[in-house]
LOLODO-489286 format. One record per atom (N, C-alpha, C, O): z, x, y. Coordinates in pm, whole numbers, plus 50000, padded with zeros to 5 digits. Layout:
// residues N
ZXY;...
//
This chain:
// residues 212
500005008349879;500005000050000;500005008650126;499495002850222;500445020850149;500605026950239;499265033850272;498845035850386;498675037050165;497585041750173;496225036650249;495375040750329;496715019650138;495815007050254;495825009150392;494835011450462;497015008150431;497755004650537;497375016750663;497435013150781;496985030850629;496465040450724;495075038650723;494445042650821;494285031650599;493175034350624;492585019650711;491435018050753;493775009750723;493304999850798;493925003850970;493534996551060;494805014751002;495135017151107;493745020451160;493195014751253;493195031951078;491945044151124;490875035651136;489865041151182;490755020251101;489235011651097;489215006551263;488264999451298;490235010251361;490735002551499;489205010351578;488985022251560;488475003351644;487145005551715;487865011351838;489055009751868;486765019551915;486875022952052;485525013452158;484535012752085;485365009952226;484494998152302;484725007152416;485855010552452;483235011952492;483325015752622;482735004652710;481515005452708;483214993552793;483214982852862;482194989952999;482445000953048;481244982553037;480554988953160;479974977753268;478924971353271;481104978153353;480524964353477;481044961053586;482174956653606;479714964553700;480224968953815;481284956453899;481714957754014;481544945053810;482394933953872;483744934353825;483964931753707;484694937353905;486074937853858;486744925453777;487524926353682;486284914453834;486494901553780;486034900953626;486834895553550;484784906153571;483924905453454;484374916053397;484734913853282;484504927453433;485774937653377;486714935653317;487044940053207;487254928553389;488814926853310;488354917953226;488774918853111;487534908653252;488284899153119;487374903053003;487714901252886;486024909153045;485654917552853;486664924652798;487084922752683;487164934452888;488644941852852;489314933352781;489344935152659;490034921552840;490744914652781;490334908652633;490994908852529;488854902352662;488604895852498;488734906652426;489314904352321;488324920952445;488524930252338;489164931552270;489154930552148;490594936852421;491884937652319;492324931952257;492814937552160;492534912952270;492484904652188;492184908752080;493014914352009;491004907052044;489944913151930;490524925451866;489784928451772;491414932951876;492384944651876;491434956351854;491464964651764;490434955251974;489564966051969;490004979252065;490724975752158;489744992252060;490415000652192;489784998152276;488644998052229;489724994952422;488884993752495;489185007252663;490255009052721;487715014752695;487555018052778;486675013652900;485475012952875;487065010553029;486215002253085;485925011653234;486705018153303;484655009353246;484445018953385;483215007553507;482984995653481;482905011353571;482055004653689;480765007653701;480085000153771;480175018653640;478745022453659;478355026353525;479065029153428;476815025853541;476415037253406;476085047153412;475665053953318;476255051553578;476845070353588;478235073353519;478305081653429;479315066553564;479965065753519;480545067453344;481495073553293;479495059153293;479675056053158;478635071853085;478875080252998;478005070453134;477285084153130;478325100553144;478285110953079;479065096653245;479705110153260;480745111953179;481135123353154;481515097953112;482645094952989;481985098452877;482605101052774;480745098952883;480215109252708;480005118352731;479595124652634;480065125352848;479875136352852;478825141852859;478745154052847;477205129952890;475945133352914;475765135953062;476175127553143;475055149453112;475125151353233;473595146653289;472865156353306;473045134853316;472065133053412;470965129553317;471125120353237;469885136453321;468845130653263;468615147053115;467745148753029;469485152753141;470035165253003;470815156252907;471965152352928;470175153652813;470415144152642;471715154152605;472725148152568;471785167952610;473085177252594;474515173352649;474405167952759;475735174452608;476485173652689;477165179352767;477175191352738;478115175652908;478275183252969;479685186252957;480655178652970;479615200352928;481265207752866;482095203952992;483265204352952;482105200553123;483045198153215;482695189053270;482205192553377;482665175553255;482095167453345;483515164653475;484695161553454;482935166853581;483795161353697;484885155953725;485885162153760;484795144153712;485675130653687;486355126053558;487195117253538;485695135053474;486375128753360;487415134553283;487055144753225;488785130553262;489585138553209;489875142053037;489895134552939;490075156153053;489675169452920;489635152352802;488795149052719;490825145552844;491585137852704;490105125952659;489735125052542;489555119552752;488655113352781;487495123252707;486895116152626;487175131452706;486145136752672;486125138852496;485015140352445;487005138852430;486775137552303;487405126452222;487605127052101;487745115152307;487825101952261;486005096152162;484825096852196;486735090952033;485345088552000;485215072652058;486105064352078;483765071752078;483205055652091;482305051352005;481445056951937;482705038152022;482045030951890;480985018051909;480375010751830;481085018952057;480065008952129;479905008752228;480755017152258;479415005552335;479235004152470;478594992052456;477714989452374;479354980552586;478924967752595;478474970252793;479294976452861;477664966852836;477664968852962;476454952553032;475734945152966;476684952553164;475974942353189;474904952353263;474794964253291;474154939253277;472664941153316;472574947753487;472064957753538;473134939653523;472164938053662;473814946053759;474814940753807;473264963153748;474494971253857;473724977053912;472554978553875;474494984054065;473504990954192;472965002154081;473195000653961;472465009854118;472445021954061;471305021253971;470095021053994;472095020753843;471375023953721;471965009253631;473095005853597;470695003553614;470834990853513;471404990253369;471375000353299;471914979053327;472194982453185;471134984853095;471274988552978;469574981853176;468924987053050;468824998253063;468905004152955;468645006353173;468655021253220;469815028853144;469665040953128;471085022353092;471695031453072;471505029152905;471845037952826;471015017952866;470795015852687;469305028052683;469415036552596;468085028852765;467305037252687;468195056652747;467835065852673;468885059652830;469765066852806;470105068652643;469435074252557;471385061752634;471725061352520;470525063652381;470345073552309;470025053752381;468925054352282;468455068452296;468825074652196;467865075452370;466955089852422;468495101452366;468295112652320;469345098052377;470365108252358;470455111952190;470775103452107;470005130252144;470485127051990;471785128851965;471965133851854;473075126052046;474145127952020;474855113251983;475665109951896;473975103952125;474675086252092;473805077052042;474155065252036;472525081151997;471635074251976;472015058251862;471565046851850;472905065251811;473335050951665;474305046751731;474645035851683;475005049851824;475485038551928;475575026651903;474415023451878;476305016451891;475375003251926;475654995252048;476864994052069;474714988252152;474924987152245;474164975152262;472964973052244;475334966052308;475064950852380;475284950452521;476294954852576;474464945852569;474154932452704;474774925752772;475354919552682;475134921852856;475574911352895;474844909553057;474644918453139;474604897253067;474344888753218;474274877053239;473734868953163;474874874153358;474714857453408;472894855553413;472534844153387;472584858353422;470944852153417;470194853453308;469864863953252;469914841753279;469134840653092;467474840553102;466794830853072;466944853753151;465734859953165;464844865653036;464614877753026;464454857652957;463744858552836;463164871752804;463224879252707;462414871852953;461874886852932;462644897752922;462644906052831;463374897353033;464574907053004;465314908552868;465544918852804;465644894552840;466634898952687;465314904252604;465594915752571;464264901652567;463294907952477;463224924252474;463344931852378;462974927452632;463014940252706;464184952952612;463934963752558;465484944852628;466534947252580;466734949352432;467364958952387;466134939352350;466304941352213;465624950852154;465984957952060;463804950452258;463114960052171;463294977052175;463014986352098;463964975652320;464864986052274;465864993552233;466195004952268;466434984752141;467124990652090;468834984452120;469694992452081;469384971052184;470244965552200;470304957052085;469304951552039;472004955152016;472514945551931;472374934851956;472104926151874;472544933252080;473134915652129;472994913652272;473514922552340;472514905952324;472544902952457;473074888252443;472664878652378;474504890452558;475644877952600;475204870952722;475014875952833;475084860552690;475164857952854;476694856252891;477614855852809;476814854953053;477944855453081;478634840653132;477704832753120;479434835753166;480974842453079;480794843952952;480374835352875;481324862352908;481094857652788;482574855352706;483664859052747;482294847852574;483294838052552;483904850652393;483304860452347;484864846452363;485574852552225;485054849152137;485154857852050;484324838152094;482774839852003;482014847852030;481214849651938;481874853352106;480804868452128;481284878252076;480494884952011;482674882652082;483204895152120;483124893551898;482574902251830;483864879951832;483544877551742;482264879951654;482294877051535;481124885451714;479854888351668;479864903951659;478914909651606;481164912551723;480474925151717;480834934751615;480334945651587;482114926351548;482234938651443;481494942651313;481774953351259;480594934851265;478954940251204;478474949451245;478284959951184;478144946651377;477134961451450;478194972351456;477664982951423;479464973951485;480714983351436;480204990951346;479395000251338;481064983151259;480764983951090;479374992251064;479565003551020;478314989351079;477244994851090;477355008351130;477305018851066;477525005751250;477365022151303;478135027951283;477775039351312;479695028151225;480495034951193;480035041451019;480305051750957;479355031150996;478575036750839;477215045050842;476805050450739;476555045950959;475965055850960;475835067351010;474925075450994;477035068251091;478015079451145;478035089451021;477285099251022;478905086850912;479935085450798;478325089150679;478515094650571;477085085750718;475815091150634;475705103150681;475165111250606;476075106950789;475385120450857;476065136050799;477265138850795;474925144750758;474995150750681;476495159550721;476645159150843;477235164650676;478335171050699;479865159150691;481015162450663;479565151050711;480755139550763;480625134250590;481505125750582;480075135150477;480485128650409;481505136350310;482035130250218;481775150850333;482435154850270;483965155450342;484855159250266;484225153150431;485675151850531;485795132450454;486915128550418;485035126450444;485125111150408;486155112750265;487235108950220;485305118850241;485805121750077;487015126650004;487725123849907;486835137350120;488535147650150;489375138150172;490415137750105;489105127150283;490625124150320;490385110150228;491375103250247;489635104550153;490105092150038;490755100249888;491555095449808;490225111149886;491315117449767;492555121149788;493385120849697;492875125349922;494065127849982;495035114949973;496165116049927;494495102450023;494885093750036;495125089649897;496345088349892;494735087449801;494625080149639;495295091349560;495755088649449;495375103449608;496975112149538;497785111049544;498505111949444;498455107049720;499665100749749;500025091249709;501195090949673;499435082449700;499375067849633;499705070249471;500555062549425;499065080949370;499015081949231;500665089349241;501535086449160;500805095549312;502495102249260;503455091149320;504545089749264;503135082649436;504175074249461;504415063949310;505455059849258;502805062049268;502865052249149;504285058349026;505345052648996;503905067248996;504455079348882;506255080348919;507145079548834;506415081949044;507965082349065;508045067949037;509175065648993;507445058749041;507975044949039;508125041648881;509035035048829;507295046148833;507185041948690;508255051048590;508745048048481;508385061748663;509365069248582;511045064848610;512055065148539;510835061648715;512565053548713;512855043148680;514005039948650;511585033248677;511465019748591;511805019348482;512655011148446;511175028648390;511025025848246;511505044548198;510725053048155;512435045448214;512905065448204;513075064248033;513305074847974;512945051347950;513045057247765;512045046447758;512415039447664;511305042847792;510285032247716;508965044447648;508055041147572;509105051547674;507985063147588;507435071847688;507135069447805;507325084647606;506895101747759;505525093147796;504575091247719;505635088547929;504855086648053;503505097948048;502315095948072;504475115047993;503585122448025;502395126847927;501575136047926;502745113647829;501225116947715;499835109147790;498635110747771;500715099147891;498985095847941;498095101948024;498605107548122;496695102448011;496065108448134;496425106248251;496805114948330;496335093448275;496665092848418;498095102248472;498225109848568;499015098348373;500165103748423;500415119348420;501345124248483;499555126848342;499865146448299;499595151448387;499625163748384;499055141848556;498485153648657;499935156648725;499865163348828;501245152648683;502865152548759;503305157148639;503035155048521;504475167848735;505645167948654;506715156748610;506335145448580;508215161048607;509105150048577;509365144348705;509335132148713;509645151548818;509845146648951;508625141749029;508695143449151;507435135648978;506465129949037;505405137949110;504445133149170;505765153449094;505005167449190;503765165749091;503705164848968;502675165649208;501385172849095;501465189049047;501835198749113;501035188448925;501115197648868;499835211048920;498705208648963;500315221448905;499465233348960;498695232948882;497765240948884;
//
């Protein structure tokens, strides 16, 4: 159970929130956390740009970005939701960003705007956006995103090097779990018959230690 229990802590998302309206800010923030997602929320998609650490129109990242602090910079993210229509740089401007980047490219990244512009949402999907919300958007939305999560956290987790740390820490995890089993069973049942003729059980000593 404990074992469950960290690997359902470690499933908690990070959401980078992006919208230049304080009012529409907070409350995606809010459905998130609801949603018991982590949420980071900023005002631009310079902004949101300089929180990954991409400097400008360089796909590389930038080892010091400005504004953003050291702790901020190796927070992982697991989505960016941003609206459409900000001064600057648009939310689609900052999705083919993203998309063009080979660092965030599997990203996944939804939409949001008060204006239900057909062309625009098309604009949006074909490149490369999950979901476009219109706004307000409601806790049935926020309800639609942990698929595209899920998703991209699984093809994170494909990428070559990351599947052997995956692996490392579920055996780590299912050892602790096999000797907690073994102390339990050995104080349960200490004359019902040597425990230590079964396979499962010969990888412990008498005190539940795996054996060298």
């Amino acid at each position: 159970m404990a074992a469950l229990a960290t690997v359902a802590t470690e499933t908690q998302f990070h959401v980078l929130a992006v919208d230049d309206s304080l009012i529409d800010r907070k409350l995606i923030e809010r459905l998130l956390k609801t949603s018991s997602y982590q949420v980071t929320a900023v005002d631009s998609g310079s902004k949101a740009l300089e929180f990954l650490g991409l400097n400008g129109d360089d796909e590389h990242r930038d080892s010091n970005p400005s504004s953003v602090s050291p702790d901020h910079q190796h927070m992982e993210i697991n989505m960016i939701i941003t609206d459409y229509c900000m001064p600057g740089m648009t939310g689609y401007d900052l999705l083919k960003k993203i998309k063009e980047s080979k660092h965030f490219k599997d990203i996944p990244v939804v939409i949001m705007s008060s204006e239900n512009v057909p062309s625009r949402i098309n604009r949006c999907l074909e490149e490369g956006a999950e979901e476009f919300f219109l706004k307000p958007v409601q806790l049935s939305d926020v309800n639609k995103l942990r698929p595209h999560l899920t998703k991209g956290r699984c093809r994170e987790e494909d990428q070559p090097g990351n599947t052997g740390k995956v692996w490392e820490k579920l055996s780590t995890l299912l050892a602790e779990q096999d000797q907690d089993t073994t102390r339990a069973w050995k104080w349960c049942y200490p004359n019902s018959f040597p425990v230590s003729n079964l396979p499962f059980f010969n990888r412990f000593d008498n005190t539940g230690s795996k054996k060298i």
